[in-house]
C-alpha positions in Angstrom: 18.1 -73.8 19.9 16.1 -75.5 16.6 13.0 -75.4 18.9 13.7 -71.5 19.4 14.3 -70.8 15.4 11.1 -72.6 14.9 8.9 -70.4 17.8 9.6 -67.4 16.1 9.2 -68.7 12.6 5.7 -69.4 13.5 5.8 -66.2 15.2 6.6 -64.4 12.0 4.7 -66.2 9.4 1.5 -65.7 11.5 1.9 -61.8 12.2 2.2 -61.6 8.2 -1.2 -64.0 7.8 -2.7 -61.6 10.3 -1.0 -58.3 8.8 -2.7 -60.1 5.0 -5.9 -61.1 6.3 -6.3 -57.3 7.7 -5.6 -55.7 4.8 -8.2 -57.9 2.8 -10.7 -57.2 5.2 -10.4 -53.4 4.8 -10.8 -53.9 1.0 -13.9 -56.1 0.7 -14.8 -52.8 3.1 -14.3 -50.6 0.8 -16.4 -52.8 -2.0 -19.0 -53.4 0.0 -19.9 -49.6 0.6 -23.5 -48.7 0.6 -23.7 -46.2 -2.9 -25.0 -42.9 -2.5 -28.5 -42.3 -4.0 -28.4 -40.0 -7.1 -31.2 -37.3 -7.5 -34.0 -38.5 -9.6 -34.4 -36.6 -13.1 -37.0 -38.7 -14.7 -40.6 -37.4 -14.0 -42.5 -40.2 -15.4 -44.3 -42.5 -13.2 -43.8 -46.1 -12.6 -46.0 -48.9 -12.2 -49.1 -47.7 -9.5 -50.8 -51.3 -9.1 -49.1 -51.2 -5.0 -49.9 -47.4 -4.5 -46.5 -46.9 -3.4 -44.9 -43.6 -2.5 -43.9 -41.3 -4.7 -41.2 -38.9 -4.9 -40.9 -34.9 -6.7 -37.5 -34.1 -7.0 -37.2 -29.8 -7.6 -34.8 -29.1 -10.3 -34.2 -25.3 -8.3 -31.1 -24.5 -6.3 -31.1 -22.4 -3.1 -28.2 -20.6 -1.2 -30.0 -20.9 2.2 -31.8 -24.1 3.7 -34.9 -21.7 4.7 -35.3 -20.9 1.4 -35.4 -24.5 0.1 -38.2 -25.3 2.7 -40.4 -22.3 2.3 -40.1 -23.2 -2.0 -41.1 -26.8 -1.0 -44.1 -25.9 1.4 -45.3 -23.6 -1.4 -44.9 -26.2 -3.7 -46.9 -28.4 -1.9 -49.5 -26.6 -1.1 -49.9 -26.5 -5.2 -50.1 -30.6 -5.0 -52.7 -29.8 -2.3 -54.7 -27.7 -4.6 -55.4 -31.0 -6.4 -56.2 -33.1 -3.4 -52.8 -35.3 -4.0 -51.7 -36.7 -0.6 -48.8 -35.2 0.9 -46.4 -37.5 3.0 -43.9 -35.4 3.6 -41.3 -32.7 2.6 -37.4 -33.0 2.6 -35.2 -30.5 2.1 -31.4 -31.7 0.8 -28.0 -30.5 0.5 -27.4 -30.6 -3.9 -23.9 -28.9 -5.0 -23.2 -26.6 -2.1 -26.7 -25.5 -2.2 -30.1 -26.4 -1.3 -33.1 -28.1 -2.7 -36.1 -30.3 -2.0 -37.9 -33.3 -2.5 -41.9 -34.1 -1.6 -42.8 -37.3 -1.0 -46.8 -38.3 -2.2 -48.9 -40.7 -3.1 -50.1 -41.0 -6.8 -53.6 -42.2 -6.3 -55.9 -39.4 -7.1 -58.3 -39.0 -4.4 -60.5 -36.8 -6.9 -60.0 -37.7 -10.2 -62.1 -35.0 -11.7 -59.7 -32.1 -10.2 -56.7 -33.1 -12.9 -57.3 -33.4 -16.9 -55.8 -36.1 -18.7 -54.1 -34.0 -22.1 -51.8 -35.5 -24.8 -49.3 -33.1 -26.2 -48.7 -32.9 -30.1 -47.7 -30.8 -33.1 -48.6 -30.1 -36.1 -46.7 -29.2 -39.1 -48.3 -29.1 -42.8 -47.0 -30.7 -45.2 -46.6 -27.4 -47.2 -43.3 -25.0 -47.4 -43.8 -21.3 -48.8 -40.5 -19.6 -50.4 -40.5 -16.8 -47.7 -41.2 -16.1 -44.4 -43.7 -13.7 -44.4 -46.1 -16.1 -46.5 -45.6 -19.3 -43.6 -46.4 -16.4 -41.0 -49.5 -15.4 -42.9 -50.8 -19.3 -43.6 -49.4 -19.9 -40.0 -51.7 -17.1 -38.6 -54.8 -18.2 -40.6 -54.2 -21.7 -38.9 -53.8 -20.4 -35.6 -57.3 -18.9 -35.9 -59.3 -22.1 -37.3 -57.2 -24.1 -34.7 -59.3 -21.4 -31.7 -62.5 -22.7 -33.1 -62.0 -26.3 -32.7 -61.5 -28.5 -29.9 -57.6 -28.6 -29.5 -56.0 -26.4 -27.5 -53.0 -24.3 -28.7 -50.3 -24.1 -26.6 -47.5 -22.5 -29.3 -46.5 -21.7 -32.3 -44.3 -19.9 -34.7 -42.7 -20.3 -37.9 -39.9 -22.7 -38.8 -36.8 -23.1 -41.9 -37.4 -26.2 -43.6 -35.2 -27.4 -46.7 -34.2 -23.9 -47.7 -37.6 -22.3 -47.4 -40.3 -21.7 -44.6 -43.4 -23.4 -42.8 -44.6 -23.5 -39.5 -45.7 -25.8 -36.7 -48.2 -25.6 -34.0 -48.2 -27.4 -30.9 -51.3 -28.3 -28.7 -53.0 -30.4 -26.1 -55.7 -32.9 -26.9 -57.8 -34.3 -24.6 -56.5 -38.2 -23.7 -59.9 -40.7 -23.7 -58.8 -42.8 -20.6 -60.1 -46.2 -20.1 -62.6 -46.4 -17.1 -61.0 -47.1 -14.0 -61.7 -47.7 -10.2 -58.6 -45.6 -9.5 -57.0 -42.9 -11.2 -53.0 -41.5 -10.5 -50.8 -38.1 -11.4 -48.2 -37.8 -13.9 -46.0 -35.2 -13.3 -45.4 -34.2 -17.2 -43.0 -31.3 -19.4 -44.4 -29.0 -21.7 -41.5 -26.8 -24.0 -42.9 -23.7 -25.4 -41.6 -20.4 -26.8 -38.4 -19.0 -28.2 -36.8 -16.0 -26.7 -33.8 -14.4 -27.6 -32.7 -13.5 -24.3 -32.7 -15.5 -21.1 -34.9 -12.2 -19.3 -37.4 -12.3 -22.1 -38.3 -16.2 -21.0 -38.3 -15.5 -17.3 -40.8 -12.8 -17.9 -43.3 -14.8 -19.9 -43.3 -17.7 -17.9 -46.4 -16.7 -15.6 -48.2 -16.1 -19.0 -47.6 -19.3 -20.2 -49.0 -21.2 -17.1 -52.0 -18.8 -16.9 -52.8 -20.0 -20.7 -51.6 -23.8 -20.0 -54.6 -23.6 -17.3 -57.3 -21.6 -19.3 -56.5 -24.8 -21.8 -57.4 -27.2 -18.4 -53.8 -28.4 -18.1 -52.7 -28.4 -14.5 -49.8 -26.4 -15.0 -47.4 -26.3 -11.7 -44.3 -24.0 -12.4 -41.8 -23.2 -15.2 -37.9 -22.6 -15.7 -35.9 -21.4 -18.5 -33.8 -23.5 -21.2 -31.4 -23.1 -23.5 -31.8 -24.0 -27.0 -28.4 -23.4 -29.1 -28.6 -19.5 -29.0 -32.3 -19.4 -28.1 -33.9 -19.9 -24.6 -37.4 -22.0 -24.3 -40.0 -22.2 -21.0 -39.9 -25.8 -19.3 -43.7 -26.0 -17.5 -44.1 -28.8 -15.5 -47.7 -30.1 -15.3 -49.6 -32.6 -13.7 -51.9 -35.1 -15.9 -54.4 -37.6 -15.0 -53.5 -41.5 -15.8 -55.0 -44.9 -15.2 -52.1 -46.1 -14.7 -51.4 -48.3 -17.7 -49.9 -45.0 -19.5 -52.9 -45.4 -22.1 -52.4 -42.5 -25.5 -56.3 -42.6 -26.6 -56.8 -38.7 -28.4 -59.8 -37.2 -28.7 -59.2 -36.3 -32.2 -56.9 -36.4 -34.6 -55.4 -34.5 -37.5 -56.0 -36.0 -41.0 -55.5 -34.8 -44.3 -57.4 -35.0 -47.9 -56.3 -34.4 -51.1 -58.1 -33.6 -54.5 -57.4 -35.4 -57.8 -59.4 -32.7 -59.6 -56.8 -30.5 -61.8 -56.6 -26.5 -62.2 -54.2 -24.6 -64.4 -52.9 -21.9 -61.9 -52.0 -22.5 -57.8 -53.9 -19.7 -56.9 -56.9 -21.4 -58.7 -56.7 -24.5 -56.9 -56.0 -22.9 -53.6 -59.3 -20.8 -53.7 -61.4 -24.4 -54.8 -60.0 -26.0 -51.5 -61.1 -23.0 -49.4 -64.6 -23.5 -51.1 -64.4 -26.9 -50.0 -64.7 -26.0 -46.5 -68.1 -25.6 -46.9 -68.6 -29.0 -47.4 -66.7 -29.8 -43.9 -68.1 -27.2 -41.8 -71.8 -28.8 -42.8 -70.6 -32.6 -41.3 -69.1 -30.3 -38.4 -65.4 -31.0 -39.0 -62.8 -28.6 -38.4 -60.7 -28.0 -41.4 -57.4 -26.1 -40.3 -55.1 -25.5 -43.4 -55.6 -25.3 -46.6 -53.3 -25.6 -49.1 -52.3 -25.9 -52.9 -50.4 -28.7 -54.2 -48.8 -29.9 -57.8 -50.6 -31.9 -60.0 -49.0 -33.5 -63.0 -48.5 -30.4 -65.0 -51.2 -28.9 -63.3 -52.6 -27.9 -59.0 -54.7 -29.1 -57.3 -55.7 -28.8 -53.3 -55.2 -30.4 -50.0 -56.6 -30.1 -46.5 -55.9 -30.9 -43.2 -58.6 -31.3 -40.7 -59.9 -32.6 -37.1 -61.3 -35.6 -36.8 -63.3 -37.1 -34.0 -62.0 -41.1 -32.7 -64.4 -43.7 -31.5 -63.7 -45.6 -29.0 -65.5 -48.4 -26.8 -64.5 -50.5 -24.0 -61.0 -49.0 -24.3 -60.4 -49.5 -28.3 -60.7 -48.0 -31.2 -63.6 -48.3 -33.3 -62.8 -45.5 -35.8 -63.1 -42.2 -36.8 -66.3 -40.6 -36.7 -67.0 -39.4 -40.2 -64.7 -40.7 -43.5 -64.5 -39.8 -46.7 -65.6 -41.8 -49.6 -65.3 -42.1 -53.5 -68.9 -42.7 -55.1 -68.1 -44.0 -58.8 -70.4 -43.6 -61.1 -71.8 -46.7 -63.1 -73.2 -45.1 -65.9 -70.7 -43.7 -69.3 -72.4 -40.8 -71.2 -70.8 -39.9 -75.2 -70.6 -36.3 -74.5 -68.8 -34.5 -71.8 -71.7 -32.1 -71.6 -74.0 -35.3 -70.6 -71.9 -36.3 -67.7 -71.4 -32.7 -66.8 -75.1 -32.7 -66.1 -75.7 -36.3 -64.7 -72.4 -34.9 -62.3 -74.6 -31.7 -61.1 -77.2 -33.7 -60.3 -76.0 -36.1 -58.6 -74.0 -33.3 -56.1 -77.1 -31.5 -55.5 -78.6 -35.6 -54.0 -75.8 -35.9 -52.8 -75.9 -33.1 -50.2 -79.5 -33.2 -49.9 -79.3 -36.5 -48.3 -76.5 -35.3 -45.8 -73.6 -36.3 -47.8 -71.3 -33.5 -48.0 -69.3 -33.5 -51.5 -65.7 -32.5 -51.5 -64.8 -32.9 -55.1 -65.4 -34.2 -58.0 -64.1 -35.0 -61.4 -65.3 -36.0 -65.0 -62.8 -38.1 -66.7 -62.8 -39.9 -70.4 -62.6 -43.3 -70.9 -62.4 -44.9 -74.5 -64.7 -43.5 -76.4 -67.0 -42.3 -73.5 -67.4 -40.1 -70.3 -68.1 -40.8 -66.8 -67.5 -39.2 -63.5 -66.7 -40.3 -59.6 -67.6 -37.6 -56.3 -65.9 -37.9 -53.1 -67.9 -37.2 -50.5 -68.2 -37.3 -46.2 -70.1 -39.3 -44.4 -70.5 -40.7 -41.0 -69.2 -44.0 -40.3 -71.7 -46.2 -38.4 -70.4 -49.0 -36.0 -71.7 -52.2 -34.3 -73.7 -51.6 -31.7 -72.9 -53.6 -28.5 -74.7 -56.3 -27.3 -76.4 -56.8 -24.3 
């Protein structure tokens, strides 16, 4: 009888370490489950040193599978365009839809088909009271900005602090180190603001049409929303050497005049005059504008300016503007007045463009200083 009780005691207490033991295999199961890859969003390339694969994930839904591989052929045959390597194209099921994936390699096979272009904006410094003034200083910008080396690619006026400016932006060419091998970003460009969603639809085939006058690869666009506004999202491919390197072309400074005038509008007409001055060192000035002064104006301007570079770094900028101080003190203002007019007219004479210039007192005397542009002149390399 006791050796009966104790059979099925064992009996029991193993079914339940069995019945136990199966239940904590179908949980570490569960655990262990391989996760489901998400759709990539991030466009950016990673690290090209192995040539690895690369993958373009298509942000467009489609109701119908055909549809999704006829987009992703003709979106390929784009990448082709550009003699980027196509491995293959995949079409997937995204949200009870359809959408597609191509597969590439991001070794440029000709380097010289894609542009390499940095994106930026500019915004002066400089708010007007109303919005028909920024438009007008926004449209005078617009047109020195054509006849210069960056490349518009929007613009339009913006509230700032309770009054108005504007902002442009543009593409400027991206100096790349020199390479063996070169590899395709797939890069965003915003632009525009529409008030309706059919107005930014429209205007998208525009907007790549200028992107690739400009030399920017442009691929395709889609419409955003901004708050109550809608924007056009061009995607875009652009040349790297793989070390995601940001060396621009040029760059926008700015310079700003000590010399004093009584009125706003006097000082804004100087600073236009001072153009002159740029245009002979062949810099592109594209704003002017009038700024206070003590109790006075005076002017400022923002120009282009062209960035050295050797062996990958930066040297400096091409030209740069300097303050000649004069030695000499004269006892009458009319004295340095003259000594001042002659020294401009050397000045320019021997290629040194003066901006501005001031006579000021000190003590008992006078004496003068001259800013003026000149080109910078670097190290030459050795051998």
């Amino acid at each position: 009888m006791n050796k009966f009780v104790f059979i099925i005691f064992i009996f029991v207490f193993c079914g339940l370490s069995f019945s136990e033991l199966s239940n904590i295999k179908k949980e570490e199961i569960k655990q262990h489950n391989t996760p489901k890859p998400e759709h990539q969003t991030d466009y950016s390339q990673t690290d090209h040193s192995d040539s690895k694969i690369s993958v373009y994930y298509s942000g467009e839904l489609f109701p119908f599978e055909t549809e999704a591989k006829k987009a992703c052929e003709n979106m390929s045959n784009k990448f082709k365009e550009y003699e980027i390597s196509i491995i293959g194209c995949n079409t997937v099921e995204k949200e009870n839809n359809y959408s597609y994936s191509i597969e590439y390699l991001s070794r440029l096979t000709n380097p010289e088909k894609i542009s390499s272009v940095i994106i930026k904006e500019y915004e002066p410094n400089k708010t007007y009271w109303n919005e028909s003034l920024a438009k007008k200083e926004l449209n005078n910008s617009v047109l020195k900005f054509k006849n210069s080396p960056l490349k518009i690619i929007d613009y339009q006026t913006i509230e700032k602090m309770g009054e108005y400016s504007f902002k442009i932006k543009y593409a400027v060419n991206n100096v790349l180190k020199k390479s063996k091998e070169y590899y395709v970003a797939i890069n965003k460009i915003t632009a525009g603001k529409y008030t309706f969603e059919s107005e930014a639809k429209k205007d998208i085939q525009r907007v790549i049409s200028l992107l690739k006058q400009n030399n920017i690869s442009a691929l395709n666009g889609s419409v955003t929303q901004n708050g109550n506004d809608y924007s056009i999202e061009i995607e875009y491919f652009n040349k790297t050497d793989g070390s995601n390197s940001s060396f621009p072309e040029y760059s926008i400074e700015n310079y700003s005049s000590e010399e004093k005038f009584p009125f706003e509008d006097n000082a804004l007409k100087e600073g236009t005059k001072r153009n002159e001055a740029f245009s002979k060192a062949g810099i592109n000035v594209i704003h002017n504008f009038a700024i206070p002064l003590e109790n006075d104006w005076s002017f400022s301007t923002d120009y282009i300016i062209k960035n050295i570079y050797r062996n990958g770094s930066l040297l400096g900028k091409e030209f740069k503007i300097t303050r000649y101080q004069n030695p000499n003190s004269f006892d009458f203002e009319n004295q340095a007045k003259k000594a001042l007019e002659e020294k401009i007219k050397n000045f320019n004479s021997a290629g040194l463009y003066v901006i501005s210039s001031n006579i000021y007192e000190t003590a008992n005397s006078y004496s003068f200083y001259i800013d003026y542009i000149e080109k910078n002149s670097f190290p030459k390399t050795e051998k």
